[in-house]
C-alpha positions as CSV (number, residue, x, y, z in Angstrom):
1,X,17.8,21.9,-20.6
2,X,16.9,21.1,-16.4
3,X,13.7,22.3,-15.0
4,X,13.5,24.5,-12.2
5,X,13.9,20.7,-10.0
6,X,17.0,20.1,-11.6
7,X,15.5,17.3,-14.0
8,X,16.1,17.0,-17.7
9,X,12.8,17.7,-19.9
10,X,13.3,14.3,-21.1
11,X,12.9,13.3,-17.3
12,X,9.6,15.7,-17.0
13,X,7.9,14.6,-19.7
14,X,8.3,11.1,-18.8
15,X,7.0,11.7,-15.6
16,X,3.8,13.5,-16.5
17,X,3.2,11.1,-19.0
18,X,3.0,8.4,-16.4
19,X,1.0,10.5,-14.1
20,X,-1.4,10.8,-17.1
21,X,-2.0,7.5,-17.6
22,X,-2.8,6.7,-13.9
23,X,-5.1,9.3,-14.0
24,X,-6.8,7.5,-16.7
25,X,-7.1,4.6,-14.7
26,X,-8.5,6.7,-11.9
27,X,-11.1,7.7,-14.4
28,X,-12.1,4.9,-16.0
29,X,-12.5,3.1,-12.6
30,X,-14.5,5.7,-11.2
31,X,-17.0,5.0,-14.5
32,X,-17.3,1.9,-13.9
33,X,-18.3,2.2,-10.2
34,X,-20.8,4.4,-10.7
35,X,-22.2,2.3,-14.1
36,X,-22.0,-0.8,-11.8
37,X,-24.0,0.6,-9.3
38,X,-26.5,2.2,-11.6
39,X,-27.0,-1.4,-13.7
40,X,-27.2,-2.9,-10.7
41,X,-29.8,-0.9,-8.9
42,X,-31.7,-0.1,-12.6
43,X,-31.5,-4.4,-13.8
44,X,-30.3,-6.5,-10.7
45,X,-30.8,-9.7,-12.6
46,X,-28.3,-7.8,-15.7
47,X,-26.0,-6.9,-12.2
48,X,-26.0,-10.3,-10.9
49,X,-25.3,-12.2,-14.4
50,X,-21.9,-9.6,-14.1
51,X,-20.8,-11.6,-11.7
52,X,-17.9,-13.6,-13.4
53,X,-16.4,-10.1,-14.3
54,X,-15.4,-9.4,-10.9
55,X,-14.7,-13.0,-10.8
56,X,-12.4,-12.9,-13.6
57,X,-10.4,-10.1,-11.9
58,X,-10.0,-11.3,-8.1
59,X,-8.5,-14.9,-10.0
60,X,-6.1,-12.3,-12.2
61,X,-4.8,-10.6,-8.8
62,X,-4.8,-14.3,-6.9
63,X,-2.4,-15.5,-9.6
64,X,-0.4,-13.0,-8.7
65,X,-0.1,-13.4,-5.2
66,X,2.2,-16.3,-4.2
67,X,5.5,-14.4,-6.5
68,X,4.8,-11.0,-5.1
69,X,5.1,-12.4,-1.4
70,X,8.2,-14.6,-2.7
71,X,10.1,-11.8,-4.1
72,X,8.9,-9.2,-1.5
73,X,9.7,-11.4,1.7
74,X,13.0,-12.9,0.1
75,X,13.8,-9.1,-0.8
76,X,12.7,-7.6,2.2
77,X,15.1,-10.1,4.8
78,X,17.8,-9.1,2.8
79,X,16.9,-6.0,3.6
80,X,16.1,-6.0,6.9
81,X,19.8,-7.3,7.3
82,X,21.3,-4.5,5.4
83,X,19.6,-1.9,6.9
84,X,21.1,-3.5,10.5
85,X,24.2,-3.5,9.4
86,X,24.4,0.9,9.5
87,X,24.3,0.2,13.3
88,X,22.4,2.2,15.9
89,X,20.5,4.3,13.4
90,X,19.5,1.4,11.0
91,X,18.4,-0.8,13.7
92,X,16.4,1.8,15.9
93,X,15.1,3.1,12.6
94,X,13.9,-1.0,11.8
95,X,12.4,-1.4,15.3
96,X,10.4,1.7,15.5
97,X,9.2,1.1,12.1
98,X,7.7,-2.9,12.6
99,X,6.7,-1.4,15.9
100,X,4.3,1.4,14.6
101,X,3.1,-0.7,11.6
102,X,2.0,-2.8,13.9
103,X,0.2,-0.8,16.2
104,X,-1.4,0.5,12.8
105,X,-2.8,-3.0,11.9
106,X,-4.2,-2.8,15.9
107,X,-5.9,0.6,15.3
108,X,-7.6,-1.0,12.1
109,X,-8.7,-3.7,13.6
110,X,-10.5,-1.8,16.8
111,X,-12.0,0.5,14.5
112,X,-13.2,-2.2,12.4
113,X,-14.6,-3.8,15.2
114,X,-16.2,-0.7,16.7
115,X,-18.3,0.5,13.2
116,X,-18.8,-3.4,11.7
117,X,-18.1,-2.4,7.8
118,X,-20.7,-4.4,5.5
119,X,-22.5,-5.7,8.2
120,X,-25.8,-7.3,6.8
121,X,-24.7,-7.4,3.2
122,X,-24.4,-11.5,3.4
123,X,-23.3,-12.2,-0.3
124,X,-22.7,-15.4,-1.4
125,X,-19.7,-17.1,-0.5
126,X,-16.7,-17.4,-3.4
127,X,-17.6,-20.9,-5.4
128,X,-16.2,-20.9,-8.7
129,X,-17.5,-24.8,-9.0
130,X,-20.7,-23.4,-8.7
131,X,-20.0,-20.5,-11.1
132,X,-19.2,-23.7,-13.8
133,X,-22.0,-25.4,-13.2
134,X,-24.1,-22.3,-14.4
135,X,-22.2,-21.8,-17.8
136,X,-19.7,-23.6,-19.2
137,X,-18.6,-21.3,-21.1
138,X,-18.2,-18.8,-18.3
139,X,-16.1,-21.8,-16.2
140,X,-14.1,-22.3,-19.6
141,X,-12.7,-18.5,-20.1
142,X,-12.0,-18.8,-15.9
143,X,-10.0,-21.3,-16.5
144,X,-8.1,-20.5,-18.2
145,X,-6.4,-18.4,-15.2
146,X,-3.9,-20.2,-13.6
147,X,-5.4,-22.0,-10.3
148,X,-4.3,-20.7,-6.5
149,X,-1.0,-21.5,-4.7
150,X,-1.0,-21.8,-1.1
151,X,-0.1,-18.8,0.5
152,X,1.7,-20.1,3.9
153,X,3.7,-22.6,2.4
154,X,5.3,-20.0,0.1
155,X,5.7,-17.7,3.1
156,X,7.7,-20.0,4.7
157,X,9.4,-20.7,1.5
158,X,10.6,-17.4,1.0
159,X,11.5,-16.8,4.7
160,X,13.9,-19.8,4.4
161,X,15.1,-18.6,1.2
162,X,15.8,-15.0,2.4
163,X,17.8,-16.7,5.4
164,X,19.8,-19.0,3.4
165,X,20.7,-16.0,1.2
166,X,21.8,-13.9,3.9
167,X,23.7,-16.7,5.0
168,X,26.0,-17.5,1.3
169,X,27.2,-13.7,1.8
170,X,28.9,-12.3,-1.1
171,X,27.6,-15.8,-3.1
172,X,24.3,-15.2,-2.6
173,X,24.5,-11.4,-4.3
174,X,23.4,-13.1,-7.7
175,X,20.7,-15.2,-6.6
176,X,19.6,-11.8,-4.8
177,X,19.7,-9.5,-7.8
178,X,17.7,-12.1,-9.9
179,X,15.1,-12.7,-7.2
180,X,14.9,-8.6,-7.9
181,X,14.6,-9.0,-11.2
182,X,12.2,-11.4,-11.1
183,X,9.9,-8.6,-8.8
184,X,10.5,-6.1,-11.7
185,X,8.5,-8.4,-13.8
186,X,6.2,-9.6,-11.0
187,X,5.1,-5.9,-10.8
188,X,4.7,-5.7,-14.3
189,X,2.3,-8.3,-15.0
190,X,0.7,-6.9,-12.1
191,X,0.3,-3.6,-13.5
192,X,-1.0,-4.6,-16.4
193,X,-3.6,-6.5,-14.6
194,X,-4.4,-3.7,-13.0
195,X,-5.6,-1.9,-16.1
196,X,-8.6,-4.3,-16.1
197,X,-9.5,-3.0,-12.8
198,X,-12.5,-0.9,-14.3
199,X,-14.1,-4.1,-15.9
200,X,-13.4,-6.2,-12.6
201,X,-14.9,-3.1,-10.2
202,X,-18.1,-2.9,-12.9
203,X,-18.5,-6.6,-12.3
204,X,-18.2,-6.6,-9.3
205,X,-20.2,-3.7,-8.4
206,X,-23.1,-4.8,-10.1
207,X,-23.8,-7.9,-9.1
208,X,-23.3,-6.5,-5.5
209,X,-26.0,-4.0,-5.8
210,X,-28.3,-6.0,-7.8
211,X,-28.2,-8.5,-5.0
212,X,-28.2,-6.1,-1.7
213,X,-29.9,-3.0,-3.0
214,X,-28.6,0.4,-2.1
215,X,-27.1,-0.7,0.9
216,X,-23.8,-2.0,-0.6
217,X,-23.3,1.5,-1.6
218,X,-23.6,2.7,1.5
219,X,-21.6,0.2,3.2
220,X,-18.8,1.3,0.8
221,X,-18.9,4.6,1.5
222,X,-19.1,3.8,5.2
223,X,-15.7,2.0,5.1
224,X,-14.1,4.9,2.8
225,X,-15.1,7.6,5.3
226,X,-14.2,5.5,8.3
227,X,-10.5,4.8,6.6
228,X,-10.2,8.5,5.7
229,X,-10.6,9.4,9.2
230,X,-8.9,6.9,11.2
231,X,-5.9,8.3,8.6
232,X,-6.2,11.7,9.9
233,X,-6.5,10.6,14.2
234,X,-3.4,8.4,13.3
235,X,-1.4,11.2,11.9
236,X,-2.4,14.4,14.1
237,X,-2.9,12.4,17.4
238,X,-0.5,9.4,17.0
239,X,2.0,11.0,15.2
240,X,1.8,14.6,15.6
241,X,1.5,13.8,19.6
242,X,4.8,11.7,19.3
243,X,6.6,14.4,17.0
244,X,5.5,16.9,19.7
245,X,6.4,14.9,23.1
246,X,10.0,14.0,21.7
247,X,11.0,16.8,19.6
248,X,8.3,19.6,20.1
249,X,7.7,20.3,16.3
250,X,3.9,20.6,15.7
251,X,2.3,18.4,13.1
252,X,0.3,21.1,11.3
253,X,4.1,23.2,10.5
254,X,5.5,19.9,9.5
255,X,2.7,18.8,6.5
256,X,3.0,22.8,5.4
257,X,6.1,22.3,5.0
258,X,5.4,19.4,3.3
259,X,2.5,20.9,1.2
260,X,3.9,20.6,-2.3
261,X,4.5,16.4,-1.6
262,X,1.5,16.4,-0.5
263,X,0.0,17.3,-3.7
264,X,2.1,15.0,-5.5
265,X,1.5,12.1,-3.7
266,X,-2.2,12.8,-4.2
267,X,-2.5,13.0,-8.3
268,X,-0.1,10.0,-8.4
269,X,-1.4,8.0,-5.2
270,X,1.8,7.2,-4.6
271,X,4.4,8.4,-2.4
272,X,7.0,6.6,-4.5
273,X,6.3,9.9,-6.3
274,X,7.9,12.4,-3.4
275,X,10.9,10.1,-2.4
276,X,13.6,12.1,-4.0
277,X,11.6,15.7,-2.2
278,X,11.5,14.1,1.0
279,X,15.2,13.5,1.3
280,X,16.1,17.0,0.4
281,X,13.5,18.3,2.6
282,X,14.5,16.5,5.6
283,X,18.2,17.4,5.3
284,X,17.2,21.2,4.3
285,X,14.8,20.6,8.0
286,X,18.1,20.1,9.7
287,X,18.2,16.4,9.9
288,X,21.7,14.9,9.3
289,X,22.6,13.5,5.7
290,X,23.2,10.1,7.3
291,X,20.3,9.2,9.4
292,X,18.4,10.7,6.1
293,X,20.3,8.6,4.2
294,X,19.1,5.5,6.1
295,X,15.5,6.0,7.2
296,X,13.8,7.7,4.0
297,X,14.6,4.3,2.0
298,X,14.4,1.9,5.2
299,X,10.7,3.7,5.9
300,X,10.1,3.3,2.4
301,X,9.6,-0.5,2.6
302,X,8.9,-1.2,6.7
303,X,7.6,1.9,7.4
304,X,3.4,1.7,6.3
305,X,1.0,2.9,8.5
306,X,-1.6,3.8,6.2
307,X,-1.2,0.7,4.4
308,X,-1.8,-1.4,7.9
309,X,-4.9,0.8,8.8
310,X,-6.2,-0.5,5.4
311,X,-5.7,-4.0,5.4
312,X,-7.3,-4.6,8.6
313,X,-10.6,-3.0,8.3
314,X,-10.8,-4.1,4.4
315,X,-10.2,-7.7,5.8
316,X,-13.0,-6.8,8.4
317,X,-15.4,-5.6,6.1
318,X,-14.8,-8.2,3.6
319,X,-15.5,-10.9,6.3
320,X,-18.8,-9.0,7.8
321,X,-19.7,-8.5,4.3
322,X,-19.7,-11.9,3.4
323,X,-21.7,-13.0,6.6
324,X,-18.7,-14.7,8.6
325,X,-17.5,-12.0,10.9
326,X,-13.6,-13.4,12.1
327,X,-13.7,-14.1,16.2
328,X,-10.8,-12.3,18.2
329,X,-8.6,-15.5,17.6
330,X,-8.9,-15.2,14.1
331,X,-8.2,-11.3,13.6
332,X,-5.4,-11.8,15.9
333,X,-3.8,-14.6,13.4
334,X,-4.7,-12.3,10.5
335,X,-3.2,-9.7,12.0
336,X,0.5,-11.8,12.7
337,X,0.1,-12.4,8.8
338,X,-0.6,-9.1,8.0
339,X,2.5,-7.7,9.9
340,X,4.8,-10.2,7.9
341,X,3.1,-9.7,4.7
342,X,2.2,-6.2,4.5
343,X,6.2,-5.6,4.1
344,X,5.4,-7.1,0.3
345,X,2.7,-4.2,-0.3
346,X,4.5,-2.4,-2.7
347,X,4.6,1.0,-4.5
348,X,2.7,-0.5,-7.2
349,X,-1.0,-0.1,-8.4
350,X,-2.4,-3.4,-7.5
351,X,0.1,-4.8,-4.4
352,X,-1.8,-3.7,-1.6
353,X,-5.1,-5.2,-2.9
354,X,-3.2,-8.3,-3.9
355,X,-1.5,-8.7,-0.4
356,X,-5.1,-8.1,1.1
357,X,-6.5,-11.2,-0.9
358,X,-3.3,-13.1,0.0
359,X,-4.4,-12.5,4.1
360,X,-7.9,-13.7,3.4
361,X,-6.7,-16.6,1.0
362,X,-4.3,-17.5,3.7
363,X,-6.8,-17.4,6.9
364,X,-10.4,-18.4,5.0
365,X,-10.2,-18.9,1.1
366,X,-14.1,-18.5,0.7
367,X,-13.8,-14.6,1.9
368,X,-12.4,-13.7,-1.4
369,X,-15.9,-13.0,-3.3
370,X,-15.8,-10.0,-1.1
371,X,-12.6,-8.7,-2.3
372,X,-14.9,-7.6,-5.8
373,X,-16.2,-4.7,-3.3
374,X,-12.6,-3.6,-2.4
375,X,-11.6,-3.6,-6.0
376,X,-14.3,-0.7,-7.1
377,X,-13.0,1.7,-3.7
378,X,-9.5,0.5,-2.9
379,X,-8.6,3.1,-6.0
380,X,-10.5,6.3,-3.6
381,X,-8.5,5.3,-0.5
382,X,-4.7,5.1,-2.2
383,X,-4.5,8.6,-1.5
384,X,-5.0,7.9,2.4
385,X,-2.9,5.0,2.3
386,X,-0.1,6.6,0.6
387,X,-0.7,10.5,2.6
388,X,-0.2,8.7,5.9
389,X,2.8,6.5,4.8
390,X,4.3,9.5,3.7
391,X,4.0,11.8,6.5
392,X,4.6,8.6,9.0
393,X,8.2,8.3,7.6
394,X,8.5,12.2,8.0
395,X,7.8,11.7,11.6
396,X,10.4,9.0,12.2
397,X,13.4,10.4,10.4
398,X,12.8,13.8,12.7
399,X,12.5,11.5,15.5
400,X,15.5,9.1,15.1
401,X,17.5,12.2,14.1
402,X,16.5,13.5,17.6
403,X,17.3,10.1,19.0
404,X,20.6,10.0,17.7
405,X,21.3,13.7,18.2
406,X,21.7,14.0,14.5
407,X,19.2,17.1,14.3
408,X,19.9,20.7,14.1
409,X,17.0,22.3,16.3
410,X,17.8,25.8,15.5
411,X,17.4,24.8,11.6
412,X,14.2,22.9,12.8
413,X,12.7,26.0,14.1
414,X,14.2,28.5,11.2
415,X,12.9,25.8,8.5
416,X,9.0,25.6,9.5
417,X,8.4,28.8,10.7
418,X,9.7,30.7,7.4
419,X,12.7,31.9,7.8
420,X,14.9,29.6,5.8
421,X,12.9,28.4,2.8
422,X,13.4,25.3,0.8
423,X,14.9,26.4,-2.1
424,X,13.9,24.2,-5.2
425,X,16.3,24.6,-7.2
426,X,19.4,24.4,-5.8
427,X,18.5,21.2,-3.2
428,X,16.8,18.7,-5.3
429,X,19.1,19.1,-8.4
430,X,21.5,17.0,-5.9
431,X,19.2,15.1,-4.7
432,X,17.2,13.4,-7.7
433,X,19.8,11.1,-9.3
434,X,20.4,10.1,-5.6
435,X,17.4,9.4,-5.1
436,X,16.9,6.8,-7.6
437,X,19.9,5.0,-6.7
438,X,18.3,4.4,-3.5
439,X,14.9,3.2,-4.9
440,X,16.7,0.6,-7.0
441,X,18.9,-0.4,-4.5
442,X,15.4,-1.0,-1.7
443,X,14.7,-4.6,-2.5
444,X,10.8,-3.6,-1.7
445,X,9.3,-0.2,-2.9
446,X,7.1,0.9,-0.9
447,X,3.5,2.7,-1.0
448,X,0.3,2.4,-0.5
């Protein structure tokens, strides 16, 4: 029996059942903010003997962080290369893409700059030979956790792998599908990392607070509503007035129409979630099967806005936080870094955090106490993240459909004022298996 999306019950259940389980994590990190800042405001000597916690969990996600950029930047050239291949509507949709990610990493850094996120906090540096000279037994269980690779080196690595590859054609097809492989698993460990996020965030969150007081907290919140709204300038005034100048479709009709995503990118903070919606929506809009065809899945993995908005001011406030604000020369190499490596912030719990710490590790290794602070909010400001992803790769298959005159305008107009609604049942039942060949074909999935 197919539900009223054309999905088997098996298929439902399986979904919701996943969605269930990230909402436990949601939960249970939420708790452990909140107990973290309680302990630490109630027993700051109890917060700051937490410490090692947080500790724990930002060497767990650095472990991870030299394969997820290997797999992700060998992936993502081979990519890049077939995506080109489609001609005019691959590569216009590949330029526009690295060009507006990268203006979002600008926006994130000037904002950063103009509110100075953590400012005054000062913690203590990231020391772990210090941590071992406390308790032994402390340094012992730490560890045990696999020591740091160098980030640039396996940049460069990977780029020369991914270009070697491209070069062995048809030979290299192997190599590539077990690089892919070896993501699958890379994303696996990582996830199950991530379910140790609510110990790391209460470590972390406490020994923060015991240390600064109440203003931690505040700087938190500072940083989530300064995200929140930079996400909502980017997508009415960037987007909507580029969607508007080139096409003439208003914004607010287009996320209407995209309501129901909307909702189910925000209780899965992912917009992995609405991949197979979005294609059927943007061919019902009037956009042509084929540009659809090639920028929903190329946006997917180049095209992350939100994601870029994040990583800059988290790497600002981490840094201010820490009492070593970065000088213009420094957030402009951060944000070169950022541009290459954000491509490997994929749709998985855990990648965008991980790809954050791999910037700071890269650019200055003692910034990475600070990431403990990110840990207990970077769960609140997924939704943002993966929201203006989402609606960013909207805008850009209505605007390379325009480009290419590969867009029905009449069915634009019908579409969001009313007239010709999206019917559920009949358009995604084609679209779903579809839809899934496409994710496991993209070398990088993409989110938030």
């Amino acid at each position: 029996m197919a539900s009223q999306r054309g999905e088997s019950l098996d298929t439902v259940k399986t979904r919701r059942k996943g969605i269930d389980k990230s909402h436990y994590l949601y939960i249970a990190v939420i708790a452990a903010v909140i107990l973290g800042a309680v302990v630490g405001l109630m027993f700051p000597e109890v917060g700051k003997s937490l410490k090692p916690l947080g500790d724990g969990f930002i060497k767990l996600i650095k472990m991870m962080i030299a394969p997820i950029i290997f797999c992700t930047i060998v992936l993502g050239i081979g990519s890049i290369a077939k995506a080109a291949t489609v001609g005019k509507v691959g590569g216009l949709a590949l330029g526009y893409f690295v060009l507006m990610s990268t203006f979002a990493l600008g926006i994130g850094l000037v904002v950063g700059n103009l509110i100075h996120p953590g400012e005054g906090l000062k913690l203590a540096a990231y020391d772990p030979n210090k941590k071992a000279e406390v308790d032994s037994t402390v340094a012992f269980l730490l560890g045990i956790i696999p020591g740091d690779i160098p980030v640039l080196p396996t940049l460069f690595a990977a780029i020369l792998v991914g270009f070697a590859l491209q070069k062995m054609g048809p030979q290299g097809a192997p190599i590539l599908k077990a690089v892919g492989h070896g993501q699958v698993l890379v994303f696996r460990i990582l996830i199950m990392i991530m379910w140790l996020a609510p110990v790391g965030a209460f470590g972390a969150i406490a020994a923060v607070v015991g240390a600064t007081g109440f203003q931690a907290i505040v700087s938190m919140f500072t940083l989530m509503a300064a995200f929140y709204i930079t996400c909502a300038l980017f997508i009415i005034i960037i987007l909507g007035g580029l969607l508007k100048v080139v096409t003439g479709v208003n914004i607010f009709k287009l996320m209407k129409y995209l309501g129901r995503e909307y909702l189910l990118i925000f209780s899965t903070s992912s917009s992995e979630a609405a991949l197979p919606r979005l294609i059927a929506k943007m061919e019902h809009l009037g956009v042509s099967k084929p540009v659809v065809g090639v920028t929903v899945p190329t946006g997917y993995s180049f095209n992350l806005d939100g994601t870029a908005i994040y990583l800059t001011m988290a790497s600002l406030f981490v840094a201010n936080a820490m009492g070593t604000p970065l000088d213009l020369g420094a957030q402009v190499s951060l944000l070169i870094f950022m541009i290459i490596a954000s491509k490997g912030a994929a749709g998985v719990t855990g990648a965008g955090l991980a790809t954050l710490a791999a910037g700071l590790q890269a650019h200055k290794p003692e910034l990475l106490g600070g990431v403990g602070m990110i840990v207990g909010i970077d769960r609140f400001m997924s939704e943002a993240r993966a929201l203006t992803n989402f609606t960013g790769n909207a805008v850009a298959t209505i605007l390379i459909g325009t480009w290419v005159k590969e867009i029905d305008g009449v069915q634009v107009d019908q579409v969001l004022s009313g007239e010709l609604p999206f019917d559920e049942q009949t358009m995604i039942a084609g679209h779903a298996e579809h839809a899934v060949t496409e994710t496991e074909a993209r070398p990088v999935p993409v989110n938030a």
